[in-house]
N, CA, C and O atoms as a CHARMM CRD file, in Angstrom:
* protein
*
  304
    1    1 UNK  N      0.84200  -1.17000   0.00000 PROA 1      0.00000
    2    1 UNK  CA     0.00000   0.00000   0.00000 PROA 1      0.00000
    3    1 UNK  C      0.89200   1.23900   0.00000 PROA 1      0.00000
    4    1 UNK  O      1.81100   1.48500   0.78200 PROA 1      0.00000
    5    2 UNK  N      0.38700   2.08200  -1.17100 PROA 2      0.00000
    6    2 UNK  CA     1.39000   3.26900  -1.40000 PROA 2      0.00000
    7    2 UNK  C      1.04300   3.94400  -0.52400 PROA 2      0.00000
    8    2 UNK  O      0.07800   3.49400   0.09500 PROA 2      0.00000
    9    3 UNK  N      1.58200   5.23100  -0.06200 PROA 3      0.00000
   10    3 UNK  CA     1.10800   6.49400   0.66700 PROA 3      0.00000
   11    3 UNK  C      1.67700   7.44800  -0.29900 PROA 3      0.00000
   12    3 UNK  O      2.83800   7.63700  -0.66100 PROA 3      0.00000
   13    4 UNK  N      0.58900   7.98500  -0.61400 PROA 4      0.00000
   14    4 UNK  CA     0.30500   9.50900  -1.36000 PROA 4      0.00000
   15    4 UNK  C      0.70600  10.81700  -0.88200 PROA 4      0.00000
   16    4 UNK  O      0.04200  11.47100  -0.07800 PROA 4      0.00000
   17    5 UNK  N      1.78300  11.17900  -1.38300 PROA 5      0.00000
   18    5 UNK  CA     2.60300  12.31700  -0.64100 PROA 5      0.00000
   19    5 UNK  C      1.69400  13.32400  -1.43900 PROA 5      0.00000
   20    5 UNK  O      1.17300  13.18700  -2.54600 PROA 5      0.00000
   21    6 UNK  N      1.65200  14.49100  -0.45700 PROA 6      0.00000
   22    6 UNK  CA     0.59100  15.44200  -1.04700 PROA 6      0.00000
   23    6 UNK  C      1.77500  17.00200  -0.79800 PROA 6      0.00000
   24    6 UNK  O      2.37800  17.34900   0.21800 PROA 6      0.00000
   25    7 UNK  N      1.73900  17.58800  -2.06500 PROA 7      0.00000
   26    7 UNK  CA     2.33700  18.82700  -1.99500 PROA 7      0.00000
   27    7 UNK  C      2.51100  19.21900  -0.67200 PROA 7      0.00000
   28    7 UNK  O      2.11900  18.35500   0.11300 PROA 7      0.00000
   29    8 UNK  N      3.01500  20.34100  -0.08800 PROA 8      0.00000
   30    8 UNK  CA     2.85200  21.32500   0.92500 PROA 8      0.00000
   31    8 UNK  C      2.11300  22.53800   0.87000 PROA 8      0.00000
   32    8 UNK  O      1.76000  23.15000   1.87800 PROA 8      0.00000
   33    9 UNK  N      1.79700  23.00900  -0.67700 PROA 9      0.00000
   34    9 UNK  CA     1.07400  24.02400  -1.00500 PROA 9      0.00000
   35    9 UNK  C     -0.29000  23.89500  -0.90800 PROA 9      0.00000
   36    9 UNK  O     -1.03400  24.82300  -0.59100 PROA 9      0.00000
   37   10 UNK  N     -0.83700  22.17700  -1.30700 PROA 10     0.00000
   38   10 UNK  CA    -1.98200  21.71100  -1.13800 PROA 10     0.00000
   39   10 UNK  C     -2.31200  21.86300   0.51500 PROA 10     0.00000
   40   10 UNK  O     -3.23000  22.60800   0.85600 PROA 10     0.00000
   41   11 UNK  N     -1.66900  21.26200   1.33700 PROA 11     0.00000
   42   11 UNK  CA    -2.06100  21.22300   2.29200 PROA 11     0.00000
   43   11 UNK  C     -2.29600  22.52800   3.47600 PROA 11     0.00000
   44   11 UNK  O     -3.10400  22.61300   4.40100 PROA 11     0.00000
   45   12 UNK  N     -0.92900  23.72800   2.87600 PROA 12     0.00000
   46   12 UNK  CA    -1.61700  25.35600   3.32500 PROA 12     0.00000
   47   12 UNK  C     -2.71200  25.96200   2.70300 PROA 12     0.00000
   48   12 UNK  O     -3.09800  27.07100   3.07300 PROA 12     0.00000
   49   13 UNK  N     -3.30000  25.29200   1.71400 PROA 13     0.00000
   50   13 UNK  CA    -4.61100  26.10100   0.87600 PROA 13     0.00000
   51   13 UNK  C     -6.14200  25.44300   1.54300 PROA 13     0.00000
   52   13 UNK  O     -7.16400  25.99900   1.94500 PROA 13     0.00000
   53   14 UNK  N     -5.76000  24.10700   1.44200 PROA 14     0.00000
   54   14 UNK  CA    -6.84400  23.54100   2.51900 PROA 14     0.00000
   55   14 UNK  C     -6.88200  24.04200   3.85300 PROA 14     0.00000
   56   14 UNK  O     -8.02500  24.10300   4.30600 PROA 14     0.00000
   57   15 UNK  N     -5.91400  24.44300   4.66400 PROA 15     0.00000
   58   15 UNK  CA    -6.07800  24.85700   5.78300 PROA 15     0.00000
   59   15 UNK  C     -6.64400  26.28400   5.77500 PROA 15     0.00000
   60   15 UNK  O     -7.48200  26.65000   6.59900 PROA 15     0.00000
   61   16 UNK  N     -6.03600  27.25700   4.58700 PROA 16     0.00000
   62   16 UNK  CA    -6.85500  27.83800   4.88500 PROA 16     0.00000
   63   16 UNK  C     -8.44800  28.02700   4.30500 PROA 16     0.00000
   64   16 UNK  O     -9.35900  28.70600   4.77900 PROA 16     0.00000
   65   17 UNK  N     -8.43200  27.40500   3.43700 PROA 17     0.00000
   66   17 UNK  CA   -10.10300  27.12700   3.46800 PROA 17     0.00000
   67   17 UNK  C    -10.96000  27.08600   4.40700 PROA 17     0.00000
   68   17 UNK  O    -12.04100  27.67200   4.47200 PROA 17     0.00000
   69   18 UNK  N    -10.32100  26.16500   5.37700 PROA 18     0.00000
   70   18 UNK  CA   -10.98200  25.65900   6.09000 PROA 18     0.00000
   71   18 UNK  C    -11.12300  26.92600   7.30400 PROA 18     0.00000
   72   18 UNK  O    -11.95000  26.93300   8.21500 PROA 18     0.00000
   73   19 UNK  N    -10.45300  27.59600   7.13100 PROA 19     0.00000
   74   19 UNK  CA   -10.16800  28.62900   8.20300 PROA 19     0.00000
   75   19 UNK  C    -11.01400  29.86900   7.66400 PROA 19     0.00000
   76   19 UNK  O    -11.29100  30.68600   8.54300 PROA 19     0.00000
   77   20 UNK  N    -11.40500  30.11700   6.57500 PROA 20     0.00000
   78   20 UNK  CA   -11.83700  30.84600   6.12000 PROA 20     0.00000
   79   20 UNK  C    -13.57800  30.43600   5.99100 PROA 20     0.00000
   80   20 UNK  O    -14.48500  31.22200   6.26700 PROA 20     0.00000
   81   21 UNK  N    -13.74400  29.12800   5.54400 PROA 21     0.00000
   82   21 UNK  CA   -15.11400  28.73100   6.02700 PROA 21     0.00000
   83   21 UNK  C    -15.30100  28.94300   7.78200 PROA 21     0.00000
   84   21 UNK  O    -16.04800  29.83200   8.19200 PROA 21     0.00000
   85   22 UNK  N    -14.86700  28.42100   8.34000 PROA 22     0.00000
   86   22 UNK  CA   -14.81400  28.55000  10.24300 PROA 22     0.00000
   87   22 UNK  C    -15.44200  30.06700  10.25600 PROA 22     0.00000
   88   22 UNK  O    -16.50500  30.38400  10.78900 PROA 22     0.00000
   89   23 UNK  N    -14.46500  31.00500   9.48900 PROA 23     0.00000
   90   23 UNK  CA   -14.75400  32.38500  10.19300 PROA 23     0.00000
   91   23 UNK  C    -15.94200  32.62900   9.80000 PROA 23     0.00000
   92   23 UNK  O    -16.84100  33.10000  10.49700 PROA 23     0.00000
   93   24 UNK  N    -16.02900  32.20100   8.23000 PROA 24     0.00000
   94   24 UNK  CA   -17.93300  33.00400   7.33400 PROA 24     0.00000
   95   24 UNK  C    -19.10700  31.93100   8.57000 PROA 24     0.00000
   96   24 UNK  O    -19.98300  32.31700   9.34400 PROA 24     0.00000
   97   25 UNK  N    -18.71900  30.87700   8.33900 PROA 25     0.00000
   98   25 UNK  CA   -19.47200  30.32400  10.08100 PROA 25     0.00000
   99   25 UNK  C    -19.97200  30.93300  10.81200 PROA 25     0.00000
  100   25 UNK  O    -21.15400  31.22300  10.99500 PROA 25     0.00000
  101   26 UNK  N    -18.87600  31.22600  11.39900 PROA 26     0.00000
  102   26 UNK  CA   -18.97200  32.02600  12.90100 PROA 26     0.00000
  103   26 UNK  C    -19.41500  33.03600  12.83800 PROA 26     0.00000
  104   26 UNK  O    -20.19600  33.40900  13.71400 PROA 26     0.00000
  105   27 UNK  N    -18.96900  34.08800  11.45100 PROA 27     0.00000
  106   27 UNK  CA   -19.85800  35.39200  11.01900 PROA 27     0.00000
  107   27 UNK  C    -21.15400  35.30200  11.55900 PROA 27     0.00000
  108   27 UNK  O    -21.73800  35.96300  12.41800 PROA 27     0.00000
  109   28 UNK  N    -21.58500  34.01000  10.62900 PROA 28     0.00000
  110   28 UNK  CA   -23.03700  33.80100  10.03400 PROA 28     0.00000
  111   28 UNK  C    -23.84500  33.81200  11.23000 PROA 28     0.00000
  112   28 UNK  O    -24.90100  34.42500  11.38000 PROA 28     0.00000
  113   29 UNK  N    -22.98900  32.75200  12.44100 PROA 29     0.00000
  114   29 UNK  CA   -23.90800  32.36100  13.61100 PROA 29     0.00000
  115   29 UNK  C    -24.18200  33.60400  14.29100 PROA 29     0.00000
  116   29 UNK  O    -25.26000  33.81700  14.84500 PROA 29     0.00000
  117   30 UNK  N    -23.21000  34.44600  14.26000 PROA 30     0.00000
  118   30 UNK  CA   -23.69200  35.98200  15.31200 PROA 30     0.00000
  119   30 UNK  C    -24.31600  36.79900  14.98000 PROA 30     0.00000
  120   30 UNK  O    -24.84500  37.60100  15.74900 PROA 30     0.00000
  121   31 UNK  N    -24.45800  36.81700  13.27800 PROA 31     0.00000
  122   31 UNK  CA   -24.96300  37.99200  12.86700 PROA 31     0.00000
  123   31 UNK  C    -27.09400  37.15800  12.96600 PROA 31     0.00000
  124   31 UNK  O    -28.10700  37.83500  13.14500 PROA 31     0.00000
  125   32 UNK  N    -27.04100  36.01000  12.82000 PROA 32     0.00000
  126   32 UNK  CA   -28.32900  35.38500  12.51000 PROA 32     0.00000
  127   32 UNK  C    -29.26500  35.25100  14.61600 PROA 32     0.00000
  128   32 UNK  O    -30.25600  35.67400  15.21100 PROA 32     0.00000
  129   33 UNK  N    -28.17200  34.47800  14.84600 PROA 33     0.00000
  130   33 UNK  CA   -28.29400  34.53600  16.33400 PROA 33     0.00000
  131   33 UNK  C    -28.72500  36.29000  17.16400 PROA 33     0.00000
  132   33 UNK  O    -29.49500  36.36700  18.12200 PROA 33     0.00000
  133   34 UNK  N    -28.10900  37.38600  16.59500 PROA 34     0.00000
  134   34 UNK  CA   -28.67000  38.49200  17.18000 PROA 34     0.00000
  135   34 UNK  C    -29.53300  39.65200  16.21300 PROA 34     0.00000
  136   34 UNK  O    -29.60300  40.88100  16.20600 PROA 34     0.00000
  137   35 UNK  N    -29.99800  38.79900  15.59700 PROA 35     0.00000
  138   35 UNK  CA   -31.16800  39.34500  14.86300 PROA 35     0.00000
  139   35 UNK  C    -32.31800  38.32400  15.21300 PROA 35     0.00000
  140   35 UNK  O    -33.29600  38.94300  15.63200 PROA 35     0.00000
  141   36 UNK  N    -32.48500  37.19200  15.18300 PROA 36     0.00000
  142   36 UNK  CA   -33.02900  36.68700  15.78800 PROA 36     0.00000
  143   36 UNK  C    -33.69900  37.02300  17.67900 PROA 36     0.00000
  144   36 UNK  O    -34.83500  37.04900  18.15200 PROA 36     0.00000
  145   37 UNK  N    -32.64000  37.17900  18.13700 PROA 37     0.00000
  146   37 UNK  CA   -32.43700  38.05500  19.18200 PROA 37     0.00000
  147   37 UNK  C    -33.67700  38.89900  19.46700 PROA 37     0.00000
  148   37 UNK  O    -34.63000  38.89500  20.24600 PROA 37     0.00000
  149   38 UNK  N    -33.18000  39.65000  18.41400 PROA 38     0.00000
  150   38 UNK  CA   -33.61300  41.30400  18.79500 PROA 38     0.00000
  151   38 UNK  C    -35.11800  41.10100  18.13900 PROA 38     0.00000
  152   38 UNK  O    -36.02500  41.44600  18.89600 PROA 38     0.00000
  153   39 UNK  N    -35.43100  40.70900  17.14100 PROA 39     0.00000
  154   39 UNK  CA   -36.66800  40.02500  16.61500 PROA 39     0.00000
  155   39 UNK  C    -37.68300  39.63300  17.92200 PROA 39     0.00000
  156   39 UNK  O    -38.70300  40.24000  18.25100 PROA 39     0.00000
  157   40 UNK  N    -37.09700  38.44600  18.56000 PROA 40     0.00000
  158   40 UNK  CA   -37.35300  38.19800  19.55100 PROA 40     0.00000
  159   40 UNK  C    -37.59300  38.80900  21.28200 PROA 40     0.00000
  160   40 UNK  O    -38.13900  38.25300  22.23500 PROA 40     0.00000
  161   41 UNK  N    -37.03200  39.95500  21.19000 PROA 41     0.00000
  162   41 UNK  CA   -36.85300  40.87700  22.64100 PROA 41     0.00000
  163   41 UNK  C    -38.01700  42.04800  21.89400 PROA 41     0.00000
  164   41 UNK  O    -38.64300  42.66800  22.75300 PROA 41     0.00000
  165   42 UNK  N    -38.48000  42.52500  20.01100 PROA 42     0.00000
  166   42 UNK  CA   -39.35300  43.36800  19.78800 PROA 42     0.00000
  167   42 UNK  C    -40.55200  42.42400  20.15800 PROA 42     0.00000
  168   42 UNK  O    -41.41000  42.81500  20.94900 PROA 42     0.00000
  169   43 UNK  N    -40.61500  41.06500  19.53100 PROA 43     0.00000
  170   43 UNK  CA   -42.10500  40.36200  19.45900 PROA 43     0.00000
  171   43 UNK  C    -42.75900  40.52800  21.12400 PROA 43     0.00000
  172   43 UNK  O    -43.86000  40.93400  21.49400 PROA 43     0.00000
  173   44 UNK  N    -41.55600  40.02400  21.92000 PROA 44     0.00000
  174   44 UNK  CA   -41.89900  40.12900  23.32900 PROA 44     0.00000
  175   44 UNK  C    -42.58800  41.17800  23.77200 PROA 44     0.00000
  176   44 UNK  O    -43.68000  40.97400  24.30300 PROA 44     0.00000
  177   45 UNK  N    -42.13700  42.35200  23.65200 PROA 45     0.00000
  178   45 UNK  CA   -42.41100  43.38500  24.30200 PROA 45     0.00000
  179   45 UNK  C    -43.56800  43.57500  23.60200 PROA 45     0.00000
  180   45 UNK  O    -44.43500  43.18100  24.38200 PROA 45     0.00000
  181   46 UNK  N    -44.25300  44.04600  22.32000 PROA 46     0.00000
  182   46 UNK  CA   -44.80600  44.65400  21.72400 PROA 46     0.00000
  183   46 UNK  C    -46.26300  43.55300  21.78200 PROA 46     0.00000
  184   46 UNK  O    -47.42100  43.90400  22.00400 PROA 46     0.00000
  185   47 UNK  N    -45.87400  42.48200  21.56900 PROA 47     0.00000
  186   47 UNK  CA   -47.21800  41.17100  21.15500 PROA 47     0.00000
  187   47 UNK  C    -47.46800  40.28800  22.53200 PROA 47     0.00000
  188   47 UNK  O    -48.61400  40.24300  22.98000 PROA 47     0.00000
  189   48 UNK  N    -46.67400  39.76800  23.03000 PROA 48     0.00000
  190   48 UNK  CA   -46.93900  38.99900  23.82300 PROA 48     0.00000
  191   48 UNK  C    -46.27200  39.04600  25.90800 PROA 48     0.00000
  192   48 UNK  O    -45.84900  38.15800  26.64900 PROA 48     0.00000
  193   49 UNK  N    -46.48300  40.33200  26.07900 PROA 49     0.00000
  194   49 UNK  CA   -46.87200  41.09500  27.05100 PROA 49     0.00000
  195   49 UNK  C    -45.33800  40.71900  28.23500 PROA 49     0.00000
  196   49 UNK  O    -45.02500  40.62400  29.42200 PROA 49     0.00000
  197   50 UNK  N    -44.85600  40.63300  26.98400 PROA 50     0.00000
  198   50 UNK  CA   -43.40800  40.29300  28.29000 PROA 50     0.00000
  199   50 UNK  C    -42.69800  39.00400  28.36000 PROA 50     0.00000
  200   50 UNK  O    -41.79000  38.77000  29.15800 PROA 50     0.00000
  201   51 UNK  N    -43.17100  38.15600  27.46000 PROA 51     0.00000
  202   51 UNK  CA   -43.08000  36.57000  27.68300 PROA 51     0.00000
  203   51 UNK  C    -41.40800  36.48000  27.75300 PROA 51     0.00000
  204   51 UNK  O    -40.77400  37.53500  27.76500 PROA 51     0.00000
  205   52 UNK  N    -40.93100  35.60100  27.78500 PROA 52     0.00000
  206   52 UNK  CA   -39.78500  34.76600  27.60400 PROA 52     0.00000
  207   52 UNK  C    -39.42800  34.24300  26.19300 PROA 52     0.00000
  208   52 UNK  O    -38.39000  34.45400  25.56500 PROA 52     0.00000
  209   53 UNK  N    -40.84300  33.29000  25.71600 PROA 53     0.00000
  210   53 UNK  CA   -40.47100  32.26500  24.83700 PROA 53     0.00000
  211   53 UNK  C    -40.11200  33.09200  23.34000 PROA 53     0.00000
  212   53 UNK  O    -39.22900  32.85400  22.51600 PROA 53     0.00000
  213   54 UNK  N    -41.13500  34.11000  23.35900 PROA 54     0.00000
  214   54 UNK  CA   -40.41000  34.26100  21.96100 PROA 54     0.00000
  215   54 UNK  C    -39.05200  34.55700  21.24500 PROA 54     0.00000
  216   54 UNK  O    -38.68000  34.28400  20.10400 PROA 54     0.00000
  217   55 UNK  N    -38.19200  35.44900  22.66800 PROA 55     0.00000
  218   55 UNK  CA   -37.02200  35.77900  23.02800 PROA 55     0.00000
  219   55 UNK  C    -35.97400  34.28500  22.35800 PROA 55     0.00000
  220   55 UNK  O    -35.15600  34.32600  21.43900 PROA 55     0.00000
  221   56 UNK  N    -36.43700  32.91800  23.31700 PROA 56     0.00000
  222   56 UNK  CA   -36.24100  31.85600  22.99800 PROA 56     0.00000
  223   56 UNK  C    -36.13400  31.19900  21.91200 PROA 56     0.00000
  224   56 UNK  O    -35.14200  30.68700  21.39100 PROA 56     0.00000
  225   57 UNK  N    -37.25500  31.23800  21.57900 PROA 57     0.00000
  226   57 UNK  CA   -38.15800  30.45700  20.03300 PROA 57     0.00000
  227   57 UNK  C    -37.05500  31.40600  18.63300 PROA 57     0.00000
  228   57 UNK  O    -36.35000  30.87700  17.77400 PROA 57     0.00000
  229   58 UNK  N    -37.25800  32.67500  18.84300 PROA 58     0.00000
  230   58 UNK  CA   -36.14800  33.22900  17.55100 PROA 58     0.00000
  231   58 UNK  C    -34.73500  33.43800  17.47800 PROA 58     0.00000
  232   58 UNK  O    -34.15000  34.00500  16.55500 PROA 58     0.00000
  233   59 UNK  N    -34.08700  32.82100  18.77300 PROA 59     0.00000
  234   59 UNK  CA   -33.12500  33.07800  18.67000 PROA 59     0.00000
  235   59 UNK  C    -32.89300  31.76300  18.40900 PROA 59     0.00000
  236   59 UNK  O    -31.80000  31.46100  17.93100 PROA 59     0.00000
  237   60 UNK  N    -33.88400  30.73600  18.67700 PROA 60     0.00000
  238   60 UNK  CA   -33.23000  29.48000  18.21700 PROA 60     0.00000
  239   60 UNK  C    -33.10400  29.53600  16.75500 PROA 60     0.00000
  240   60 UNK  O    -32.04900  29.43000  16.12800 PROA 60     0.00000
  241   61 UNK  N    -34.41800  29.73400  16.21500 PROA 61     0.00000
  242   61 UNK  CA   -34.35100  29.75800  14.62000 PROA 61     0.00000
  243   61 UNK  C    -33.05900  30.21400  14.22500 PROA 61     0.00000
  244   61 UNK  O    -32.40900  29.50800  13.45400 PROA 61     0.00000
  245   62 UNK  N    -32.40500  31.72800  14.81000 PROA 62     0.00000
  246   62 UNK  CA   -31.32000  32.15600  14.23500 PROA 62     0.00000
  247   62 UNK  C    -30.13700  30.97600  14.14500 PROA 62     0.00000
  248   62 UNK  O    -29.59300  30.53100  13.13400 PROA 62     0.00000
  249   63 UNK  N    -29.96600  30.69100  15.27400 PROA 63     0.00000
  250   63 UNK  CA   -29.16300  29.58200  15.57400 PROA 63     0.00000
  251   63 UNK  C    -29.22300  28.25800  14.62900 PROA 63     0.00000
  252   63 UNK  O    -28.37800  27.52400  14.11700 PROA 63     0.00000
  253   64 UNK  N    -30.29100  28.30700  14.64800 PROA 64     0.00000
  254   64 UNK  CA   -30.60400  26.79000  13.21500 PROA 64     0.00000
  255   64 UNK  C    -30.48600  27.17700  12.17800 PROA 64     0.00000
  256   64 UNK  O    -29.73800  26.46000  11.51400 PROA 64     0.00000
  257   65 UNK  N    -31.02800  28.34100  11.45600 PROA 65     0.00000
  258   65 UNK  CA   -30.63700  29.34000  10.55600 PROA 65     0.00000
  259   65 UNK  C    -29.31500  28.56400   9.85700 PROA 65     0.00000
  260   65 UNK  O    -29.08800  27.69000   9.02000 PROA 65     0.00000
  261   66 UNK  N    -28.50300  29.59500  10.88700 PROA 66     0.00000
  262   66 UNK  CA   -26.87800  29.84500  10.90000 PROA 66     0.00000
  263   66 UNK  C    -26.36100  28.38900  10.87800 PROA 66     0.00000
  264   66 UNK  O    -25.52300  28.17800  10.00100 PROA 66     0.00000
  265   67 UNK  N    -26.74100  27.17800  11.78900 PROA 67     0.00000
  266   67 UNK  CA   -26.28700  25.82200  11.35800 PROA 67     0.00000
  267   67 UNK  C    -26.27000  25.10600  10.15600 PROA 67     0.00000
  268   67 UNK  O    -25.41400  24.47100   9.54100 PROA 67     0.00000
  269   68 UNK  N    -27.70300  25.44100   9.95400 PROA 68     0.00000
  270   68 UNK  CA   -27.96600  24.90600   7.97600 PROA 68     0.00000
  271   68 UNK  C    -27.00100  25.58100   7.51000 PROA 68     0.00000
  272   68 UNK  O    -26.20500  24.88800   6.87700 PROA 68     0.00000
  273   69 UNK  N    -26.72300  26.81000   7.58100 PROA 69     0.00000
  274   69 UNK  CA   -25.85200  27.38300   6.54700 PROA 69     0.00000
  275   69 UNK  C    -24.64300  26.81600   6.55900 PROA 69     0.00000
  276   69 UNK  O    -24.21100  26.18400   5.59500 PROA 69     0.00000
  277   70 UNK  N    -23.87500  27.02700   7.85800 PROA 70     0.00000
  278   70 UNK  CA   -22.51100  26.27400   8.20700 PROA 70     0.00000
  279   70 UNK  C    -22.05300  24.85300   7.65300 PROA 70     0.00000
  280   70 UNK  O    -20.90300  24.51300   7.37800 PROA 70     0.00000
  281   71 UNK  N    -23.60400  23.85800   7.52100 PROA 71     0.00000
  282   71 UNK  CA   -23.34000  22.72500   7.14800 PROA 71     0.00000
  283   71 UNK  C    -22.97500  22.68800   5.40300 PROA 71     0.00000
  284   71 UNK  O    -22.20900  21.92900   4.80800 PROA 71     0.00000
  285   72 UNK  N    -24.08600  24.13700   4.70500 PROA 72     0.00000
  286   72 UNK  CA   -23.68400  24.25200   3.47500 PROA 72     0.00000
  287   72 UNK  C    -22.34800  24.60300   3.38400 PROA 72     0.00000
  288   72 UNK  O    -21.85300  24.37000   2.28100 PROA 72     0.00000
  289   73 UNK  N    -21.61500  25.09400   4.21500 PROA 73     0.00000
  290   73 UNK  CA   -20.46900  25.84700   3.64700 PROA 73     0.00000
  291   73 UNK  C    -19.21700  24.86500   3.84200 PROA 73     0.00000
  292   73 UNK  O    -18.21100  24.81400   3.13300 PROA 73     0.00000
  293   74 UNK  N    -19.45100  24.27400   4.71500 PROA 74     0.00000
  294   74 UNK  CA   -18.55700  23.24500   5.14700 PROA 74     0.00000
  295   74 UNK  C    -18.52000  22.26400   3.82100 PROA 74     0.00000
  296   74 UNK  O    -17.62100  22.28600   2.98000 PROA 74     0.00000
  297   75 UNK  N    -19.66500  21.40700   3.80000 PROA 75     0.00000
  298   75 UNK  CA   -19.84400  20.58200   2.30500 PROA 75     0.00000
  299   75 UNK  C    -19.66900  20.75800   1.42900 PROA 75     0.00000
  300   75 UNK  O    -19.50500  19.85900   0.60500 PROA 75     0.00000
  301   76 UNK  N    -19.59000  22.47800   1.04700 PROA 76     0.00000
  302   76 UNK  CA   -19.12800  22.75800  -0.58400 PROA 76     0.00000
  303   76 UNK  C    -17.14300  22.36100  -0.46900 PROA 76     0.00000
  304   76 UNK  O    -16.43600  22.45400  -1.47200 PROA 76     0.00000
């Protein structure tokens, strides 16, 4: 069984790919996560008299949002 020596150039371009997907990630999760947020802290106040959950309920979406996406970006 051979082992496949792989450039060194290959292997700094993948890294940073990968480093560069991580960050649009992480972008994605904060910017979705606090809009969601804030979505969530207007619905509260304005519709449903103070509650908690909606606070909850949209920041999750953001959060799931931002995961679907991450999983796209990762897979491409």
């Amino acid at each position: 069984m051979a082992v496949e020596k792989i450039p060194s150039e290959d292997i700094v371009n993948k890294k940073a790919s990968v480093d560069t997907n991580f960050d649009q990630a992480t972008a994605n999760l904060l910017v979705k996560a606090g809009l969601g947020l804030s979505i969530g802290v207007v619905a509260s106040a304005l519709l449903f008299k103070r509650r908690m959950w909606p606070v909850t309920f949209f920041t999750g979406a953001g959060v799931g949002a931002a995961y679907a996406d991450a999983q796209r970006i990762f897979d491409s």
